[in-house]
Steps between C-alpha positions, in 0.01 A plus 500: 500500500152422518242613815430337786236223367726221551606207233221282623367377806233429835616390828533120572146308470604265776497823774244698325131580560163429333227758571137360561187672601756736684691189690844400433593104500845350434544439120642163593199372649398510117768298369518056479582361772798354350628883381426602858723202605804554244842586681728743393732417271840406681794756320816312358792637441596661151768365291695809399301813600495837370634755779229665639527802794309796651631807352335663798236494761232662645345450847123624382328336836207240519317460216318180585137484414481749186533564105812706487741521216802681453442758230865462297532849235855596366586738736285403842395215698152531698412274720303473825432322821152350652576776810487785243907529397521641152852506384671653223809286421811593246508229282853463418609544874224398714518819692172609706450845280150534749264335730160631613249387710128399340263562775287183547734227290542418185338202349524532131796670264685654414414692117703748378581686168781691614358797615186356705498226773214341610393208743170367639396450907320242697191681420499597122658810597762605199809734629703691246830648508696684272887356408648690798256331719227813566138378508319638255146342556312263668169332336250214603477164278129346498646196683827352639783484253732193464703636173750753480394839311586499130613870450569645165344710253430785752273278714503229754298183446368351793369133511259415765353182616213535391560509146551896491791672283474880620712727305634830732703778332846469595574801580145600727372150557131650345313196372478444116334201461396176638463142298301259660456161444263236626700237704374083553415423870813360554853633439851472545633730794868567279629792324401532173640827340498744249677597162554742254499478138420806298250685582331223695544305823535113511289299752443148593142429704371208706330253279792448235454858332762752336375808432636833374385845622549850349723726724338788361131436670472139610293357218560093405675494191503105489416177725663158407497174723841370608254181592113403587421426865444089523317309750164453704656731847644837568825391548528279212403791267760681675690653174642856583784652296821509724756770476549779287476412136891491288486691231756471208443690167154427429496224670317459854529199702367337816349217697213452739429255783356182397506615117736570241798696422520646166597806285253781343522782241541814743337702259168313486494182740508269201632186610868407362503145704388317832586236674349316845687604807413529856730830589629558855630863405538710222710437178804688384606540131805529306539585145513133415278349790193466709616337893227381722474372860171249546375445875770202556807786422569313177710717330376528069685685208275507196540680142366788472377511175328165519491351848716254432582350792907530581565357778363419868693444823362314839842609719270753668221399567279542772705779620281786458662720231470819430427595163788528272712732319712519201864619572681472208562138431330382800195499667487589858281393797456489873344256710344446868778453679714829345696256253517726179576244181666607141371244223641538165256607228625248272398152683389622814772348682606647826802724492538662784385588898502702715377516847315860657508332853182791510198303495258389178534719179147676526521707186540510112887511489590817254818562268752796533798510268510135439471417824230346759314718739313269815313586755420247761228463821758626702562801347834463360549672121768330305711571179613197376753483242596152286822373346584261303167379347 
């Protein structure tokens, strides 16, 4: 079971947040007029749909207004509230095993390996816990954080706004390192995470970068460009790298705003292929497949070993998706008003629905056991579980 990095992912451009000179402005003032004037989708019905149901639920509380992400290992479920909930669920039963209080809310998480928990405050302030749910440290980020904690390797990686990774033991929270990278003027207010591979952390930047950093003291191993800022303004050079980057094999894959999607060599950037794409979230990847949502929630399957495009499907669009995720056969995603959509992997036809009733799906949706774990702005954690695809 992998850790908590998710498959691939950023919250929904059309309620996200761009960052200038310190003030925040609605990313859809930044879009064509026409794009700001495009209607949801209208859902049809599904000719023959896969069986779809909640395996169980959790009532985490309001979440509204914040990065969280369930954090989906073999044996636990973390997952956290904007209030300062932080839950440990049971998987296979969807039993409450605890929930603790996190003094002054919880705004970005949850990371875990296991045996450390860790999620990030209004402030920049990063809270861990142990797997029984006993802090065990408390440290200060340079800046807010808007990404959950990758935790692994005995240490917690922290992502800050401003461009910051901070590495913290796990099991002290005494600061290792910190990478730093310049950042453009302008950037995209959305969660843009972190992943292992090896010995080195994955990390997508503002201004259509990947990079890789060594876990052992923060050094750049390698830059590439996902894609080259274009345009005479700010906002049309606009080009961050969404989500956190899908890595299969060697293979590392991902897509920025107003740029590209593509594939690289994980072990040295070198480009594999590349293709233009305006993402809206984060990819996911399958062993066979690449799947992309642009900033109109078209829905794109491409090869993975070339970019060959697969297939592309208009039956959500405009509905603010959340970024998707590989479930077997299918790929799974949510959308603004709590609809959560099963497409199959082979045509990107729609398969199945079902309906959280809970608000917008604010988070990366995560896998346990072959089936779907959401998380939506009202707080409600779902397993879903498919038949019949």
């Amino acid at each position: 079971m992998p850790r908590c990095h998710g498959p691939a992912g950023t919250y929904r451009l059309r309620s996200a947040f761009f960052a200038l000179s310190g003030c925040l402005a609605l990313l859809a003032a930044c879009s064509s007029s026409s794009e700001h004037a495009a209607k949801p989708t209208a859902l049809t019905p599904i000719a023959a749909p896969i069986d779809v149901r909640a395996a169980w639920t959790v009532d985490l509380g309001d979440s509204q207004g914040t990065f969280l992400r369930p954090c989906v290992l073999e044996h636990a479920i973390f997952a956290a509230s904007r209030k300062g909930n932080l839950v440990r669920v049971d998987p296979s039963s969807g039993k409450e095993l605890w929930r603790i209080p996190v003094d002054g809310g919880i705004t970005a998480g949850v990371g875990s390996d296991g045996l450390t928990v860790a999620v990030a405050g209004p402030r920049g302030n990063v809270v861990a816990f142990d797997a029984e749910g006993k802090q065990l440290w408390q440290a200060q980020a340079p800046s807010d954080v808007i990404a959950p904690p990758l935790v692994g390797h005995d240490l917690v990686l922290v992502r800050s706004t401003d461009q910051r990774i901070t590495a913290y033991e796990g099991a002290t929270g005494k600061r290792r390192w910190v990478f730093q990278k310049q950042q453009p003027s302008l950037t995209l207010r959305v969660e843009a995470d972190l992943v292992f591979a090896g010995d080195s952390v994955l990390v997508g930047f503002p201004g259509g970068r990947l990079g890789a950093v060594a876990l052992s003291n923060g050094a750049a191993r390698w830059e590439a460009g996902v894609s080259e800022p274009k345009g005479a303004t700010e906002v049309e050079r606009l080009a961050d790298v969404l989500g956190v980057p899908g890595l299969t094999d060697n293979d590392v894959c991902t897509a920025s705003y107003q740029g590209r999607i593509g594939c690289f060599d994980a072990r040295n950037g070198d480009l594999r292929w590349a293709r233009e794409f305006s993402a809206g979230t984060g990819v996911a990847v399958s062993a066979d497949g690449v799947y992309g949502i642009d900033t109109s929630s078209h829905v794109n399957g491409f090869k993975r070993s070339s970019g060959a495009g697969l297939w592309q499907t208009a039956a959500l669009a405009n509905r603010g998706l959340s970024a998707p995720v590989v479930v077997g056969k299918l790929l799974a995603v949510g959308d603004f008003e709590g609809k959560i959509h099963f497409l199959s992997l082979d045509d990107g036809k729609l398969v199945g629905r079902f309906d959280a009733s809970a608000g917008p799906v604010i988070s990366t949706p995560q896998v346990w056991n072959g089936a779907a774990v959401f998380q939506t702005a009202r707080g409600r954690l779902f397993l879903l579980t498919t038949a019949g695809e």
